[in-house]
C-alpha positions in Angstrom: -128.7 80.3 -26.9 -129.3 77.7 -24.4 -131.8 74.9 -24.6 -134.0 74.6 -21.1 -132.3 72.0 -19.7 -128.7 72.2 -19.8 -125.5 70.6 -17.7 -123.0 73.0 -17.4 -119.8 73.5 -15.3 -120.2 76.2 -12.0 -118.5 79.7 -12.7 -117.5 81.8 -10.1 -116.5 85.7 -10.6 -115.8 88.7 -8.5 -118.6 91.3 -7.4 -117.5 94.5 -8.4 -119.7 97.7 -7.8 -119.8 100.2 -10.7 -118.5 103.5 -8.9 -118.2 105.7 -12.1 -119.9 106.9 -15.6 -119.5 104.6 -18.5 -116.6 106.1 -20.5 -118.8 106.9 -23.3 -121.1 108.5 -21.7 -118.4 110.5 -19.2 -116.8 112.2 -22.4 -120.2 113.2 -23.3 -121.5 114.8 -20.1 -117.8 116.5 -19.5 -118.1 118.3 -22.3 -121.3 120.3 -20.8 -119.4 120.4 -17.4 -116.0 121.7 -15.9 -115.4 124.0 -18.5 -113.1 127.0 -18.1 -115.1 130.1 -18.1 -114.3 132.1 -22.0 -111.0 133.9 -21.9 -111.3 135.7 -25.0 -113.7 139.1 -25.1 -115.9 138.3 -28.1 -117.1 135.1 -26.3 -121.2 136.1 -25.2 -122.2 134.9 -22.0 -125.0 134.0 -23.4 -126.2 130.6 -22.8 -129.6 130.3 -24.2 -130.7 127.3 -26.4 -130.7 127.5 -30.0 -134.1 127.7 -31.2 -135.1 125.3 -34.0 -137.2 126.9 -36.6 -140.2 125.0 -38.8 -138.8 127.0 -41.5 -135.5 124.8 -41.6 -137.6 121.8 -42.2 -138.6 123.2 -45.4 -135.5 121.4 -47.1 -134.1 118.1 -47.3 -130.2 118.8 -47.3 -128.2 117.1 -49.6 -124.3 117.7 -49.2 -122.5 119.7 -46.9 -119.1 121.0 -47.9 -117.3 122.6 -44.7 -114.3 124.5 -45.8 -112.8 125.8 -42.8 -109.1 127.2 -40.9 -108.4 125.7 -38.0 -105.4 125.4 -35.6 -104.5 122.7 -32.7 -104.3 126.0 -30.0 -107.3 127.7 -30.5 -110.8 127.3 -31.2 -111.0 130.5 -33.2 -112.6 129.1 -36.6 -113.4 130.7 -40.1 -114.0 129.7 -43.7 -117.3 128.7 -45.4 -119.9 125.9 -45.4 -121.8 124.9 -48.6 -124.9 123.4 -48.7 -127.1 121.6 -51.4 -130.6 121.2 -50.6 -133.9 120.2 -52.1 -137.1 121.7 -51.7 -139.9 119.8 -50.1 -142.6 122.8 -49.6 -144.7 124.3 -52.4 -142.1 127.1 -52.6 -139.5 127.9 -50.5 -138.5 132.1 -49.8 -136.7 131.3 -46.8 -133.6 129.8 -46.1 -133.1 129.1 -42.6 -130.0 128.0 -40.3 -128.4 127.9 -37.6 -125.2 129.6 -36.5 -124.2 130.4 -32.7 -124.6 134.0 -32.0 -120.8 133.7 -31.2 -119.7 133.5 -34.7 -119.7 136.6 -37.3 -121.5 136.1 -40.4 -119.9 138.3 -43.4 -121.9 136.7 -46.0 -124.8 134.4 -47.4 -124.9 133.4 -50.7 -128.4 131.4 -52.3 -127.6 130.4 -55.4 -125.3 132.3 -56.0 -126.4 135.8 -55.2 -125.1 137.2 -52.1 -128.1 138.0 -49.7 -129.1 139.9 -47.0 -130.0 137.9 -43.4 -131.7 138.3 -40.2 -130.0 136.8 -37.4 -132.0 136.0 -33.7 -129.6 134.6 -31.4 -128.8 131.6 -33.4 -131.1 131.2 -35.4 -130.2 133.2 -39.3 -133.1 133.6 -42.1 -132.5 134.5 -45.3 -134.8 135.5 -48.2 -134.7 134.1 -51.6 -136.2 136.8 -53.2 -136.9 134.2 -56.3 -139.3 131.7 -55.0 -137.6 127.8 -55.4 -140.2 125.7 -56.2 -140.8 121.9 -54.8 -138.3 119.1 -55.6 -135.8 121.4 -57.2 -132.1 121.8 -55.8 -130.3 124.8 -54.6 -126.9 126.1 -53.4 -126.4 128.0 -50.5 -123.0 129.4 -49.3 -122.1 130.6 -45.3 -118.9 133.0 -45.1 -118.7 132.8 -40.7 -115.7 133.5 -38.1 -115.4 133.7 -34.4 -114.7 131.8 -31.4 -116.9 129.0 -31.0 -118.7 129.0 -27.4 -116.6 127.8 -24.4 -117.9 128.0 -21.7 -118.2 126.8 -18.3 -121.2 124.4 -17.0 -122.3 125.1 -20.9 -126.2 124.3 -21.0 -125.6 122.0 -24.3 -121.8 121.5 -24.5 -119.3 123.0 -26.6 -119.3 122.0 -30.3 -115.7 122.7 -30.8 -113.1 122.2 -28.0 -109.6 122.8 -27.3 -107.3 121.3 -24.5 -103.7 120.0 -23.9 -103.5 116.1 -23.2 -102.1 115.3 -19.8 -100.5 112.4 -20.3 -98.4 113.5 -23.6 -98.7 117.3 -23.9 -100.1 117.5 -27.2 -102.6 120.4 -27.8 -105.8 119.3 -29.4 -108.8 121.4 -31.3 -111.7 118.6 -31.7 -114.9 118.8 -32.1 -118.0 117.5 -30.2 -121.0 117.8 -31.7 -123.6 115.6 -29.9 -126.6 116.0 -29.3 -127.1 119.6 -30.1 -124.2 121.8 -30.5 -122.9 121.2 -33.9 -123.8 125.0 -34.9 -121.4 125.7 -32.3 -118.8 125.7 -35.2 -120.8 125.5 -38.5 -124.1 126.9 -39.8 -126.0 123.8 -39.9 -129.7 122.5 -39.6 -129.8 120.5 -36.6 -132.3 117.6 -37.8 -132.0 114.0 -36.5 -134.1 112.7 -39.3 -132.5 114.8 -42.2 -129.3 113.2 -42.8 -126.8 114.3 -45.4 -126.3 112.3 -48.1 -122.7 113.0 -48.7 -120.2 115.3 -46.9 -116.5 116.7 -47.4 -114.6 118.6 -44.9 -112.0 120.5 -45.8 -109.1 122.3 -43.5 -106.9 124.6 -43.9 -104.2 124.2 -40.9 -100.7 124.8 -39.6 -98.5 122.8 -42.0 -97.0 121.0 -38.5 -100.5 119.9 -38.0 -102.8 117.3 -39.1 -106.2 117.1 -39.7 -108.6 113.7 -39.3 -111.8 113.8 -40.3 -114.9 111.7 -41.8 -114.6 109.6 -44.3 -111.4 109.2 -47.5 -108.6 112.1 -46.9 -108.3 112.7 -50.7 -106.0 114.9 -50.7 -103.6 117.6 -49.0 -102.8 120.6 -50.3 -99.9 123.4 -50.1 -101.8 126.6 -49.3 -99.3 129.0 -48.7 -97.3 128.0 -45.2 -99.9 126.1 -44.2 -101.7 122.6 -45.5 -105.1 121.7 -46.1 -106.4 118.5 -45.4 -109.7 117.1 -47.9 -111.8 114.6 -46.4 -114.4 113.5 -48.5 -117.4 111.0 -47.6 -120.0 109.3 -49.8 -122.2 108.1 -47.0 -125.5 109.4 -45.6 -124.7 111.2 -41.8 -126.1 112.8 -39.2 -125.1 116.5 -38.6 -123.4 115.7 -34.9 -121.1 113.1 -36.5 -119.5 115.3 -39.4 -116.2 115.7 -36.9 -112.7 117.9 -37.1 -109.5 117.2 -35.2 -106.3 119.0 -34.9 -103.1 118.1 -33.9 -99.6 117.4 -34.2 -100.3 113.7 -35.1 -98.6 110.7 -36.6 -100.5 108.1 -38.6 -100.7 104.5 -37.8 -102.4 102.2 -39.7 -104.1 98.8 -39.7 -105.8 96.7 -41.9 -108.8 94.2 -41.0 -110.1 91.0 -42.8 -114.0 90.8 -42.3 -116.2 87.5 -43.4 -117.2 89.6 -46.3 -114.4 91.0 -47.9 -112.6 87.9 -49.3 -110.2 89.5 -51.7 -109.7 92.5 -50.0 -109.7 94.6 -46.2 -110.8 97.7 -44.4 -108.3 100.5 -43.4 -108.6 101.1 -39.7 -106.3 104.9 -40.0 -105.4 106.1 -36.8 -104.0 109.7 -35.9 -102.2 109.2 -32.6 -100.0 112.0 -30.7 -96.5 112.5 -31.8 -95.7 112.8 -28.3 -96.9 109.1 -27.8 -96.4 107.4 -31.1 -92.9 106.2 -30.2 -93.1 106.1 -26.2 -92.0 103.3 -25.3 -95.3 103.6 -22.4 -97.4 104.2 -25.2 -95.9 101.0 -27.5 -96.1 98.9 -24.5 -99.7 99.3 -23.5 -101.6 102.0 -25.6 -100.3 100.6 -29.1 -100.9 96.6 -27.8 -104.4 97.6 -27.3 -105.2 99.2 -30.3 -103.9 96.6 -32.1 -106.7 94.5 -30.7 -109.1 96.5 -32.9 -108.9 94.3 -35.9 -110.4 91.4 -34.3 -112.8 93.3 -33.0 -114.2 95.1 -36.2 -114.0 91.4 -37.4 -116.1 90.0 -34.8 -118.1 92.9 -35.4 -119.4 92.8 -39.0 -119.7 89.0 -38.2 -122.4 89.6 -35.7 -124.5 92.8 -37.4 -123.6 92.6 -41.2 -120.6 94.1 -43.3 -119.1 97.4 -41.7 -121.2 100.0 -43.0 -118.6 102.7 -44.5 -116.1 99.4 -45.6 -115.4 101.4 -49.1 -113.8 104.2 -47.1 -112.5 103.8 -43.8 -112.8 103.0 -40.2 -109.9 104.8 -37.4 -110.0 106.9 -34.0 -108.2 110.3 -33.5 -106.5 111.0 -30.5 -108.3 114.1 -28.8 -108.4 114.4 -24.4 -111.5 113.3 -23.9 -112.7 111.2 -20.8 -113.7 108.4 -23.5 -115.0 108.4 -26.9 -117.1 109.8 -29.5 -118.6 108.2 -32.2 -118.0 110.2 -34.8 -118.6 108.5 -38.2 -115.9 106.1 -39.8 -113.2 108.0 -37.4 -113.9 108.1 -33.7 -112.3 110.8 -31.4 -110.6 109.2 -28.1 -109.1 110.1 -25.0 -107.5 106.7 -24.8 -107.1 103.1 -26.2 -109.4 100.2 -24.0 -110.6 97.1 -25.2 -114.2 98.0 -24.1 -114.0 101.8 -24.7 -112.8 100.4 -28.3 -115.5 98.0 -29.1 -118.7 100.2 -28.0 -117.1 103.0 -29.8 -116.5 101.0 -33.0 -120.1 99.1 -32.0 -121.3 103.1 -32.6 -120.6 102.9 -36.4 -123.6 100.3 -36.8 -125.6 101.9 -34.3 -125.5 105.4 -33.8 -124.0 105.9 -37.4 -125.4 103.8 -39.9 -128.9 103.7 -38.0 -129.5 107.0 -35.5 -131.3 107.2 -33.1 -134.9 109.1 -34.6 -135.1 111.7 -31.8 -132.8 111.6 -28.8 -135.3 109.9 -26.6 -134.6 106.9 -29.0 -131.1 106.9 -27.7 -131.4 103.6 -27.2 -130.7 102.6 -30.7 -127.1 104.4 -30.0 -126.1 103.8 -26.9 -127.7 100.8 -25.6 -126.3 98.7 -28.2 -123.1 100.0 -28.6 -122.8 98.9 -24.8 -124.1 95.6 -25.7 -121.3 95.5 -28.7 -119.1 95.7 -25.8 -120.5 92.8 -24.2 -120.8 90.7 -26.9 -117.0 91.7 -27.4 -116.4 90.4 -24.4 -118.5 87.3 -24.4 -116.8 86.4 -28.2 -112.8 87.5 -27.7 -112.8 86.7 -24.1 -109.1 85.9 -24.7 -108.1 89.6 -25.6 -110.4 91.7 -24.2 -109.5 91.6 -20.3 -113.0 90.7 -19.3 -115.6 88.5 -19.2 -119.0 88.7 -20.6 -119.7 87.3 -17.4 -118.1 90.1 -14.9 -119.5 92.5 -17.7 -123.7 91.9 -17.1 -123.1 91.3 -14.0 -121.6 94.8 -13.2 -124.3 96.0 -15.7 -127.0 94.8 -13.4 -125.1 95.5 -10.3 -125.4 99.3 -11.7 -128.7 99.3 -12.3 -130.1 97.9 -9.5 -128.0 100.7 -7.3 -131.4 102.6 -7.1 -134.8 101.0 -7.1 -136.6 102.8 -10.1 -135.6 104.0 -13.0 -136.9 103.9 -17.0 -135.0 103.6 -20.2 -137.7 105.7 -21.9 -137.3 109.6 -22.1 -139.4 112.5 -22.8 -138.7 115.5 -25.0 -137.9 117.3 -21.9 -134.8 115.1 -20.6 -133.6 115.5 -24.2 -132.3 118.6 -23.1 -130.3 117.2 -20.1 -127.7 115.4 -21.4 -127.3 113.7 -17.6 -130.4 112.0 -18.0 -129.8 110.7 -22.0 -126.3 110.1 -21.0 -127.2 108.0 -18.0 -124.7 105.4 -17.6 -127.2 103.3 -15.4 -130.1 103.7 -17.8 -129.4 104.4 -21.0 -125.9 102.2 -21.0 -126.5 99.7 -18.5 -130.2 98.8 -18.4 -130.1 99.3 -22.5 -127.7 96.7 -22.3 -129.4 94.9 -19.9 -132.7 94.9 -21.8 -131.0 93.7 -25.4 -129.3 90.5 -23.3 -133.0 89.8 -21.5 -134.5 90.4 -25.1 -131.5 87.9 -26.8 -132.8 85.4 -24.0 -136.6 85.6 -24.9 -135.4 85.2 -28.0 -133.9 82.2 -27.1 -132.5 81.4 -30.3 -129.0 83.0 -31.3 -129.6 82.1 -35.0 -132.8 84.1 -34.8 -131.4 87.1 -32.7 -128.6 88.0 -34.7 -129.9 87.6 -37.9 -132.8 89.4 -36.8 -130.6 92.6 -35.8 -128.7 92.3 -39.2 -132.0 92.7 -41.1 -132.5 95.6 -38.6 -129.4 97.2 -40.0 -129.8 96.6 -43.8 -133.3 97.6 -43.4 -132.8 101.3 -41.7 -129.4 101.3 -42.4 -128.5 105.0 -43.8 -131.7 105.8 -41.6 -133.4 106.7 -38.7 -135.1 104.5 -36.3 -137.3 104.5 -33.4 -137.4 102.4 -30.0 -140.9 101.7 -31.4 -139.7 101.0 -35.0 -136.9 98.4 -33.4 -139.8 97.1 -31.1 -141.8 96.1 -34.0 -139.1 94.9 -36.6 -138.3 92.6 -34.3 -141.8 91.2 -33.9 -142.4 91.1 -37.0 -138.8 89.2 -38.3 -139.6 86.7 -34.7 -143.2 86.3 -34.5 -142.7 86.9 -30.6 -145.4 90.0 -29.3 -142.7 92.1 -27.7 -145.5 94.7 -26.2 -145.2 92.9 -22.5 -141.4 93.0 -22.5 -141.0 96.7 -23.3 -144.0 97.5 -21.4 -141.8 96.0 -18.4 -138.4 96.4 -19.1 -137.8 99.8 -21.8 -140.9 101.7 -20.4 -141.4 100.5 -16.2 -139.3 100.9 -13.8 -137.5 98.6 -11.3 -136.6 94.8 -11.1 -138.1 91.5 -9.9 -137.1 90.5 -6.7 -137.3 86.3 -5.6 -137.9 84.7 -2.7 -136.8 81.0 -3.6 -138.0 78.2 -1.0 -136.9 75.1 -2.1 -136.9 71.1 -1.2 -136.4 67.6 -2.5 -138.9 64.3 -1.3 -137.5 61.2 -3.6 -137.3 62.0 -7.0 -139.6 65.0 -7.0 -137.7 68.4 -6.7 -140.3 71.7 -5.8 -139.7 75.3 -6.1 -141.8 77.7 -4.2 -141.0 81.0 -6.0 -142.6 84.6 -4.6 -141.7 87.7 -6.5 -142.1 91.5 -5.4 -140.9 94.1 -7.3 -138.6 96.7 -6.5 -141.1 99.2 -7.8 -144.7 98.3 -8.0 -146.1 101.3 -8.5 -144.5 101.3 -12.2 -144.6 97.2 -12.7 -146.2 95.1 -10.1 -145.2 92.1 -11.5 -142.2 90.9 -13.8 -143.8 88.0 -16.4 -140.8 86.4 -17.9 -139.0 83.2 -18.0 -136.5 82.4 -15.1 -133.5 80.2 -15.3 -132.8 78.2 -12.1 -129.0 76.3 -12.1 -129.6 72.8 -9.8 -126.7 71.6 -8.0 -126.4 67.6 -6.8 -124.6 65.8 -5.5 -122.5 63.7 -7.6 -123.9 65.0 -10.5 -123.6 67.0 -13.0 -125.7 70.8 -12.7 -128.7 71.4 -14.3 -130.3 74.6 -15.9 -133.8 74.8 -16.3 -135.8 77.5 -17.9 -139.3 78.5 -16.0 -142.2 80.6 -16.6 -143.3 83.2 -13.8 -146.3 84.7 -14.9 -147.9 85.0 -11.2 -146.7 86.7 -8.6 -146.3 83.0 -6.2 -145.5 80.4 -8.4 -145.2 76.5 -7.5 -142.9 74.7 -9.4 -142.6 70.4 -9.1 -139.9 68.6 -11.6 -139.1 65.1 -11.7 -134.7 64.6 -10.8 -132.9 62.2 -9.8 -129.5 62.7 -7.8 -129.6 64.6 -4.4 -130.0 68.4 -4.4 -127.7 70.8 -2.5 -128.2 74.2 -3.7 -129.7 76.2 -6.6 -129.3 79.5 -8.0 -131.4 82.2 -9.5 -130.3 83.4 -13.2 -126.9 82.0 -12.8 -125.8 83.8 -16.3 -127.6 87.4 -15.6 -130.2 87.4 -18.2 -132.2 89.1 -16.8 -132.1 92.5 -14.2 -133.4 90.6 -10.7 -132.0 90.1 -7.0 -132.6 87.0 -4.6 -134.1 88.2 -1.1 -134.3 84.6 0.1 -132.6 81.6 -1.4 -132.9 78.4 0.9 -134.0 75.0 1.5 -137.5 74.5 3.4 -137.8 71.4 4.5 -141.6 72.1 5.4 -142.0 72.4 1.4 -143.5 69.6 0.3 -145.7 68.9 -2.2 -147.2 65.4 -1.6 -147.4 66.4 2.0 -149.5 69.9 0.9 -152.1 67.6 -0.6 -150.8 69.3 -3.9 -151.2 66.6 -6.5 -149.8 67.9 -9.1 -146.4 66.6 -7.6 -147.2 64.0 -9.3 -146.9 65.4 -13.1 -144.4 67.2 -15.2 -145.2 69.3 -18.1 -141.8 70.3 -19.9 -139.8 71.5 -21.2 -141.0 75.1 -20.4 -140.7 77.3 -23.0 -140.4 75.0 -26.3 -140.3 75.3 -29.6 -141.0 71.9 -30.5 -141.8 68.8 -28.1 -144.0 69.0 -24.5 -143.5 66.1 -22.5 -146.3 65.5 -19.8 -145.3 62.6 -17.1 -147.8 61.0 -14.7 -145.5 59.3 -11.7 -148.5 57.5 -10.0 -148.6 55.4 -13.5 -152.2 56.6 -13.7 -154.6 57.4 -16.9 -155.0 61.2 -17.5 -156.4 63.9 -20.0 -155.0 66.6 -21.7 -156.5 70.0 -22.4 -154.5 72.6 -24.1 -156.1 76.1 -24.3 -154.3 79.7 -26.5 -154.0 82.6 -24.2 -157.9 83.3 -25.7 -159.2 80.5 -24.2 -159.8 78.8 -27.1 -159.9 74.5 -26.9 -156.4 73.7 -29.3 -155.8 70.1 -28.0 -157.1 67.3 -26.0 -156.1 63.5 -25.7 -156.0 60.7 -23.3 -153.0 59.1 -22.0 -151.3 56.7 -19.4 -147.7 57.5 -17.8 -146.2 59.3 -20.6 -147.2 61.5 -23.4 -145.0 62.8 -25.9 -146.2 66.2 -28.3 -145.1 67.6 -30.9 -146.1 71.5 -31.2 -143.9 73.0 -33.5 -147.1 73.8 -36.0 -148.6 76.1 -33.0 -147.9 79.2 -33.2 -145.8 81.1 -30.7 -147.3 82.7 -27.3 -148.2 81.5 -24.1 -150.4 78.3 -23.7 -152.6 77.1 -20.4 -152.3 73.4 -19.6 -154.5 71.6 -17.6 -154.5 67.8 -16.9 -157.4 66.0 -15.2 -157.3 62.8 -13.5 -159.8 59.7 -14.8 -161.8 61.0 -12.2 -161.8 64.1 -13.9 -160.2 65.9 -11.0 -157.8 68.7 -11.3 -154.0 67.3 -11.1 -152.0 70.1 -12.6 -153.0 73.5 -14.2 -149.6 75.2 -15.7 -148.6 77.6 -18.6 -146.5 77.1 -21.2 -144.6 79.2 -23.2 -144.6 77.6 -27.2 -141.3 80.0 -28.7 
């Protein structure tokens, strides 16, 4: 991070509107629009949601063992799912799932004794008839088939898909589970918080085909004419990321070298159409990209902590999807892009190895995975076809296409995947609001240890927006409660009306804020960067608090000024309405004698500097946002502080001629 004052060299970059939906986010919302209607006649018309029964949160599953047939043509599916569960009522004399309606059931088996079932739309009950008492395990065994649901404009998506790629003909069967489709194809229980603690996926295929899946392929096995593929994983997941995928593929491998494996590497397995694998449009462009990968899982485990499933695998299979989809250690993907790539890959560490608590939290997925991206970007600027620069910058051109807008959701937009999807709030302004947070930060070797502590604390977890919002109070000793208040939970943006002038050696700033809108946040209190061009010289940064909505700004420079600019780097979402030199703006003319002084640098972690240019004598009062007396002391020109022993927050300073008279009355901000 920067230091408040800095000298830096100008940067200039195109202005690009963002027209479209964030990749991620586009593959997500397709898959509940544009559908074809169903062709075949056991597919229901009906659309209605799932309903989630108290009863399934009577157990705390354990292992899931899908055992299913699939083909790349057809998304016909049958087999069996096995479940271990424990019990975490008193007794338990019900065992509850969900299966779509779409989907026969021939049998249910509880430990094994085959049992008879009740079956309301989705939702399936089953009686135990022996009571299973608290903490003790049990089996339980689903014999399903049917077409999954495919339907058009589908309410909550379609679980399992199947489609032809345009650009290399291959026929795909892929599954897309998220947010709450997954018992489209297998009975499931459909809990963010219960994760699995291990899963294997096994299936049984067209011996032409091949089968990617999560975690170690074990094994594959003759069966007949056909093959069947054994993926096993030892990792806690959430039910939308245990993932299938079907298709005549080839495998191509790479290997990646993380800070923390000296002796050793990751497997990054990649199932990519036969139809592309050796076109020579495919080597030239798609292939040259995915290389890129490596580096960026590197990158990646350097910034939040060793990849999380690094004993089995990480790898993307190829499926016609807008974008991507996160699904855990192998991501599904329409096709191969830097940034598609790194917010994808940014998914395993967020999304993955820490989800999301409910899906209003989506935040802890998507907003970060976007801001993997950007780090990406700001870290590999030599491969990754953008800069960090362009990429906040279109993220806050996005956002600020519409004046409101909040990051937080209710448990009613959970069900409308447009508004948890939102590419301008949920990818954008999440992004958005990690780089502002990074900035109030204002330490890098706080910020990103912080978020790796994050990870290795919840990491096979869930976690909240509110459990991130006070992790990282607590690991930064920063309150964070006015920041999310603003940015996470308000609406809208600052907007600044800079008047600026020079007289001598005293430079003043005449800063007015509105808001975009007030109704949700009147007023924006954060620090503002300002970048200082002179003449001859080199440019200045400096860091200011606005805590008011017209502040008055007077700093002593030397050099002659010609222009200055408002957040030159984009930390923070905010437009100028009027940027210009007023000539009329003048302090010492305005009778304003607090020209005379400068208190800086503002925020600081360590020293305050206070400078009297009349060469006068002067007091010092330093007052805690309570009010409460923390320093005084006389002085003549200069004085030089040391308040690294204060603890962080926002201070008041006020400095009092030897007349006692008023000079200056500022706040600053002790980080």
């Amino acid at each position: 991070m920067k230091k408040i004052i800095l000298f830096i060299i100008p940067v200039f970059c195109s202005v690009m509107m963002i027209a479209q939906n964030h990749p991620c986010a586009e593959s997500k919302i397709y898959n509940y629009q544009n559908r074809t209607q169903p062709t075949h006649s056991s597919q229901r018309q009906n659309r209605t949601l799932a309903t989630v029964s108290p009863l399934e949160n009577n157990y705390d599953l354990k292992f899931y063992h899908l055992n299913v047939n699939v083909d790349r043509d057809t998304n016909y599916i049958s087999g069996n799912v096995l479940c271990k569960a424990a019990v975490i009522v008193a007794n338990l004399d019900t065992f509850a799932f969900l299966l779509h309606q779409n989907l026969i059931i021939d049998s249910v088996y509880v430990n094994g004794f085959k049992k008879t079932f009740i079956r309301k739309d989705s939702l399936v009950k089953t009686v135990t008839d022996n009571l299973i008492p608290q903490n003790q395990l049990f089996e339980a065994i689903v014999y399903y088939k049917g077409y999954a649901p495919f339907y058009k404009n589908a309410t909550l998506g379609n679980g399992l898909n199947t489609g032809k790629s345009p650009s290399w003909s291959n026929h795909v069967t892929w599954s897309l589970s998220e947010p709450l489709v997954a018992y489209h194809w297998f009975p499931c229980k459909q809990n963010l918080r219960d994760k699995i603690d291990s899963s294997w996926v096994f299936a049984t295929t067209d011996s032409s085909n091949m089968v990617g899946s999560n975690g170690i392929l074990r094994n594959v096995s003759k069966i007949g004419s056909k093959k069947r593929y054994e993926w096993k994983s030892n990792y806690p997941i959430a039910y939308y990321l245990i993932s299938v995928a079907v298709a005549k593929y080839k495998e191509y491998n790479l290997y990646a070298k993380p800070l923390y494996l000296k002796n050793d590497s990751i497997l990054i397995q990649n199932y990519i159409y036969d139809g592309a694998i050796n076109n020579p449009k495919w080597i030239n462009n798609q292939k040259i990209t995915l290389n890129k990968i490596v580096q960026t899982l590197e990158l990646e485990c350097k910034l939040f902590g060793m990849y999380p499933f690094y004993k089995e695998k990480y790898g993307h299979c190829m499926a016609p999807l807008n974008g991507g989809m996160e699904h855990q250690t192998m991501t599904s993907i329409g096709a191969f892009d830097f940034s598609i790539d790194a917010h994808e890959l940014g998914h395993q560490w967020w999304g993955d190895n820490v989800t999301c608590d409910t899906w209003k939290d989506i935040f802890i997925n998507e907003a970060w995975a976007s801001y993997a991206a950007y780090l990406c970007d700001e870290y590999l600027p030599s491969i990754s076809g953008q800069t960090a620069t362009k990429n906040m910058f279109d993220a806050h051109k996005s956002v600020m296409s519409q004046i409101g807008g909040s990051s937080y959701f209710t448990n009613a937009d959970t069900l409308n995947p447009n508004v948890i999807f939102s590419s301008r709030l949920t990818y954008n302004k999440g992004s958005a609001i990690i780089h502002a947070l990074r900035y109030t930060i204002n330490n890098d070797s706080v910020f990103f240890p912080a978020i790796r502590s994050f990870q290795k604390t919840y990491g096979g977890k869930t976690a909240s927006v509110i459990d991130f919002k006070k992790f990282m109070a607590n690991y930064t000793e920063i309150n964070f409660d006015q920041f999310f208040n603003q940015w996470f939970y308000g609406q809208g943006y600052p907007i600044f009306n800079i008047l600026w002038n020079q007289s001598q050696n005293i430079f003043s700033l005449k800063s007015t804020q509105i808001t975009s809108f007030p109704s949700s946040v009147p007023l924006f209190i954060t620090n503002v960067d300002y970048r200082i061009s002179r003449t001859g010289m080199a440019d200045t940064i400096v860091r200011l608090f606005h805590g008011q909505s017209i502040e008055n700004y007077t700093i002593a420079l030397s050099g002659t000024v010609t222009s200055i600019a408002t957040d030159p780097n984009n930390w923070i979402l905010n437009k100028d309405s009027i940027n210009m030199k007023d000539i009329t703006l003048n302090t010492i003319q305005q009778n304003e004698k607090s020209a005379f002084v400068f208190v800086g640098p503002n925020p600081t972690s360590n020293a305050l500097n206070i400078y009297l240019y009349d060469n006068g004598h002067a007091t010092l009062e330093m007052f805690d946002i309570a009010g409460k007396l923390v320093l005084t002391q006389n002085f003549n020109t200069h004085l030089a502080l040391d308040i690294s022993s204060f603890a962080n927050g926002i201070y008041n300073v006020s400095i009092k001629n030897n007349k006692g008279e008023s000079i200056k009355n500022t706040k600053v901000v002790k980080t």
